[in-house]
N, C-alpha and C positions, 0 to 999 in steps of 0.2 A: 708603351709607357709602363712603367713600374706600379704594379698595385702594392696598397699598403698590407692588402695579405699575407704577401708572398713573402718566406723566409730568408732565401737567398736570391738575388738579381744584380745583373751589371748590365748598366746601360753607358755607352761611348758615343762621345761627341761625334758628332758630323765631319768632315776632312775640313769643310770649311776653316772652321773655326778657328780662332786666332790660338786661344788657348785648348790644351785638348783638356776633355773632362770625363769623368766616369763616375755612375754611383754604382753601390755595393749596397746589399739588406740584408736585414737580421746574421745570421750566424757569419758568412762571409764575409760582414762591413767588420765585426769585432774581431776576425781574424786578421785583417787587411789591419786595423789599426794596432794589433799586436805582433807584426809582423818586424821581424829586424830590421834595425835603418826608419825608424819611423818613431818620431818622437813627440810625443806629447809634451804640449807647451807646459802648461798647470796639472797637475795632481788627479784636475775633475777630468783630461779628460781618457785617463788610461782607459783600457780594454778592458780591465779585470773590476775599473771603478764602476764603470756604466752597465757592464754585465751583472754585476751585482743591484744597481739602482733598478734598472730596466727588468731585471727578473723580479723583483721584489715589488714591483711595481702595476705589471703585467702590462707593461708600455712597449715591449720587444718588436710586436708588428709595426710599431710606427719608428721606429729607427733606421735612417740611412746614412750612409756616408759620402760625401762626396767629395770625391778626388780629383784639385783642380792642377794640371801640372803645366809647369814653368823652365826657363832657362837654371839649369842648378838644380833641380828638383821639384817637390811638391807641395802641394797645401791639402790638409784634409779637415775635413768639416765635421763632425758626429752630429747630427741631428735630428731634432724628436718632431715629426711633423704633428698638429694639432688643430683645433679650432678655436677662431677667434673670434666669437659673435658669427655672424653666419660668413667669414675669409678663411681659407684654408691656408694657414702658415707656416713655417718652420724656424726653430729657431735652435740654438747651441743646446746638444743634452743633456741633461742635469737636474732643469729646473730650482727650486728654490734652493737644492738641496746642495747643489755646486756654488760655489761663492764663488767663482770666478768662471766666465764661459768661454773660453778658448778655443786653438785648434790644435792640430799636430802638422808637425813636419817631419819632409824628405826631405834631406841635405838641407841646402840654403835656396829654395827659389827665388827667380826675378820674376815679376808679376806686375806687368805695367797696369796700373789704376784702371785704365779703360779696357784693356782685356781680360782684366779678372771680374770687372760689374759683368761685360757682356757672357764671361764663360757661367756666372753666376745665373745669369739671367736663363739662359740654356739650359741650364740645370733645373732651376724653378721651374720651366715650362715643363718639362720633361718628368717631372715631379706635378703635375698638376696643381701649382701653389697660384696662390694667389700676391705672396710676399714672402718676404725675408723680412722676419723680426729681430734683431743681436740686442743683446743687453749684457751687462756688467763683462766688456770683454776688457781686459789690460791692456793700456797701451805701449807697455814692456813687460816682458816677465825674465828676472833674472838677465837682464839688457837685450833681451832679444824681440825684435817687433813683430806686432800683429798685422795682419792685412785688411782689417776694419776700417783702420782710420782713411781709406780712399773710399769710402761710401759716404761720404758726409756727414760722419758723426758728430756728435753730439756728447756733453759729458755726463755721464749717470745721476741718479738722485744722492748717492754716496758714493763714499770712494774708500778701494780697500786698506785696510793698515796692517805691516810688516816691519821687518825688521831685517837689516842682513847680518847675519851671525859670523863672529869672532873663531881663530883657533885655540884662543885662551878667553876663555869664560869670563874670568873676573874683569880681562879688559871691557868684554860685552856690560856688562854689570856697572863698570864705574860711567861706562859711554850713559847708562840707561835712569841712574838713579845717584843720589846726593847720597856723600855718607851718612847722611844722618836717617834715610829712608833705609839704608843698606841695615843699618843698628837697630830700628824699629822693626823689619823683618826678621834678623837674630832674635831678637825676643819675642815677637810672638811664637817662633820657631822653638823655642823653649819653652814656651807655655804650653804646646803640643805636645810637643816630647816627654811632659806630663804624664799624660796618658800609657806612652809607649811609644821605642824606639818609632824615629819618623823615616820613612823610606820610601823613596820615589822611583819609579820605574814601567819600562812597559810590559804590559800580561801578556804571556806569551800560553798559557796551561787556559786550555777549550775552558775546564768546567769555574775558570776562573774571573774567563771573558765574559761567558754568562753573567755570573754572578755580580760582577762590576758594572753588566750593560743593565741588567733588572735594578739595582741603585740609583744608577741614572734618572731611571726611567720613572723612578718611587720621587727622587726628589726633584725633577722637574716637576711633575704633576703637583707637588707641594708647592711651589716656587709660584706655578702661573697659576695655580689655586687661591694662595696669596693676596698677588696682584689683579687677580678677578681676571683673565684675558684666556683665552681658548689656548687649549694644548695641544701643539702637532704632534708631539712624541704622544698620544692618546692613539694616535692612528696606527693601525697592526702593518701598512705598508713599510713605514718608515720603523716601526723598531724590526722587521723581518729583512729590512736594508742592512740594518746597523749590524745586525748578525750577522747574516750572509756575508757582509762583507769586512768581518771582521777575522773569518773562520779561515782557519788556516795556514801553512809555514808563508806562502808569500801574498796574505791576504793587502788588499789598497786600503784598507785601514786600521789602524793600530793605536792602541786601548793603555792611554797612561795613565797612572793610578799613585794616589798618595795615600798610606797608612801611616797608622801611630798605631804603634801593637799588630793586633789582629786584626781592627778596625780600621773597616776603608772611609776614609773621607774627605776625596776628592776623585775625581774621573772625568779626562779629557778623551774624546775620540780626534784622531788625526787622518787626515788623506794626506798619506807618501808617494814620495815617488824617486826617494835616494837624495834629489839636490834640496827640494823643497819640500817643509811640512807646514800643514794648513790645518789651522785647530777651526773642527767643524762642530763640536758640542762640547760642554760642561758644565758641568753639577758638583757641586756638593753637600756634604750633609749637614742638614737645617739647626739642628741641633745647635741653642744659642753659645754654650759653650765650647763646638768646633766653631763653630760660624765666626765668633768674636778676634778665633786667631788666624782668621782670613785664609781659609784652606787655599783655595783658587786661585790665589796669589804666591802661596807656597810651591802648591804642583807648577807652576809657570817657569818659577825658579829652578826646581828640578828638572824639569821641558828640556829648559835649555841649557843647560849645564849636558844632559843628555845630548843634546841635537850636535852640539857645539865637537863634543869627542866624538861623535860619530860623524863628524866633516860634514854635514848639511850648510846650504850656504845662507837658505833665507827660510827664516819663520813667520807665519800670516792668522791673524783672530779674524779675518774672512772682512768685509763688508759692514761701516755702519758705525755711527761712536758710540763710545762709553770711557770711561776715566781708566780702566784696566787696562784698556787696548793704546790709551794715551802711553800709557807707561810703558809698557814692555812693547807696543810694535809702534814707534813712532813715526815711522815712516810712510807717507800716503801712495796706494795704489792706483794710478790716475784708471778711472774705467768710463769707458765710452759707449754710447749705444747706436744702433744703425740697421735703417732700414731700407729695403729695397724692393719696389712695388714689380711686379712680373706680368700681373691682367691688368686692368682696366680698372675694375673694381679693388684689386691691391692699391691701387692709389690711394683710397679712402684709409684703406687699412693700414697702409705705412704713415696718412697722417694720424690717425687716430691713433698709432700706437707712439709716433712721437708727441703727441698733446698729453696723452697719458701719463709719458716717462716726464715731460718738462714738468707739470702740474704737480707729480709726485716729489721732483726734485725742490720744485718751490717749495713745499711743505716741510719736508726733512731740512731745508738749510732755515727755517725759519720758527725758533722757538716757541715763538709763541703759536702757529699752526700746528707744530705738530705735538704741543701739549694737549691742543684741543681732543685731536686725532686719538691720541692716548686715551682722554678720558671718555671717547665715544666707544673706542673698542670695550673697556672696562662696563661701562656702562648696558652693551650691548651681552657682554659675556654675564651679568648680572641676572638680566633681563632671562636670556636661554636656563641657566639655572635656576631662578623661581621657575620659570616655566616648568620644567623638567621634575622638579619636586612636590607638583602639584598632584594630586590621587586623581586618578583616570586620564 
């Protein structure tokens, strides 16, 4: 069996088996999934994306892949094995930090329902799991199907919002918005322009990447300062991700920037992958006089006017509402969850992690719970800073 040690390992199914399967670790799995002919569903789950999460991370030993193959080709899995309460599980790579958890394919696999649970199953055993946990996987991406939905899924607490992008922009624009929002955006776009010329674009110059990713990083911590609630961009993992993998001619994420003059104020980070871009942060600067002429909303416009000439087909604000995401990606991303017990004791852990998801789901589609929820976090984030500010 595969220790989670070891760097590199391949373990192959038995002759039995209906389906054949194999895993890969550490540096072998991200070359297998960066190999020709092997395509990543979603943006999260390239080789160049996870190798930058997982190193920035120090998650590397716990990554494998597994390769389940079919009539037509393959299925590949990238997965972060972990603990969950005392069940050892696994579930799509990413974590919170992928909005969407997907797989990769070879060609087109056929993959009957019932010989991909059992190849699954084989795999988990052979993996010492005690489950298979999936969350927020698509039940399409850009028309093409996942293989979740034969584990008995389940629909997420939210569902993702996109958009599919036009060859001519403006038509994108008239689909997306009323003339008269189009006219209200002209003019705040004037009132910027104020300042200094206003220009949208992606940073391509290192010491510039920096510079836009430290902005970021200054006006979120303002933002959830704010609103009183904990800051993950406070964490040195997640901004030495955003780096890492931002760095580079063909870095998995790419750094759009809105200025007026010399002055930046706006910055979106994106995960590419050529068809699809998936906006995974943004900020901008708090200052009530940029703020009032809605930066956020400008660079979106520039986004996609950018995405649109560079033939992208679909653009995604990830997971979750808000009135922005209403507007520019109106389109729902159906996501599914699913789980697959492997021991004995996975059972418990595949119902607890679907009571978990349904419960969570209950609260997000229900206003008035998840006002509550809001004002506990707030409250609790209060609670940690007096603490913190107290002498000794």
């Amino acid at each position: 069996m595969t220790a989670i040690g070891e760097t590199s390992a391949e373990r192959i199914s038995p002759a039995q088996s209906a389906l054949a399967w194999r895993i890969h670790a550490g540096a072998e799995a991200l070359a297998r999934l960066a190999a020709p002919g092997i395509r990543p569903i979603t943006p999260f789950q390239q080789a160049a994306w996870l190798s930058s999460l997982l190193g920035a991370t120090g998650a590397m030993d716990a990554f494998r892949l597994v390769e389940i193959e079919g009539m037509g080709g393959s299925v590949l899995l990238p997965l972060e094995i972990h603990r969950l309460g005392p069940f050892r599980v696994a579930d799509i790579a990413g974590g919170k930090q992928a909005s969407f958890h997907g797989v990769a394919m070879r060609g087109q696999p056929m993959l009957p329902a019932e010989a991909f649970r059992a190849a699954l199953r084989e795999a988990g055993q052979a993996l010492g799991l005690d489950a298979f946990t999936f969350r927020d996987a698509p039940v399409l991406w850009l028309g093409e199907a996942l293989s979740f939905a034969s584990l008995a899924a389940r629909p997420s607490p939210s569902a993702g919002w996109a958009v599919t992008l036009e060859a001519e922009c403006e038509t994108l624009f008239a689909r997306l918005s009323s003339r008269e929002d189009r006219k209200k955006q002209r003019y705040k776009a004037n009132k910027l322009a104020q300042i200094g010329p206003v220009v949208g674009g992606w940073i391509t110059d290192e010491a510039r990447i920096g510079e836009a990713l430290t902005k970021l990083f200054a006006w979120k911590a303002a933002r959830f300062g704010a609103v009183g609630i904990d800051n993950p961009f406070e964490d040195p993992a997640m901004q030495a991700f955003l780096r890492a993998g931002s760095a580079g001619r063909l870095a998995p994420l790419r750094i759009f920037a809105l200025s007026a003059g010399e002055r930046l104020v706006a910055v979106m980070v994106c995960a590419i992958d050529g068809r699809a871009c998936s906006g995974m942060v943004n900020a901008h600067d708090p200052d009530p006089d940029i703020a009032k002429t809605s930066p956020g909303e400008q660079l979106l416009m520039h986004l996609l006017r950018r995405l649109c000439a560079e033939g992208f087909r679909q653009f995604d604000l990830g997971i979750g509402e808000a009135r922005y995401k209403a507007h520019f990606c109106p389109e729902p991303v159906a996501l599914i969850d699913a789980a697959l017990a492997i021991s004995a004791k996975g059972r418990v852990a595949a119902l607890l992690f679907v009571a978990m998801r349904r419960l969570k789901r209950r609260v997000k589609q229900d206003p008035r719970l998840w006002a509550l929820v809001m004002r506990y976090r707030k409250w609790k984030a209060g609670q940690a800073a007096a603490s913190s500010a107290r002498p000794g």
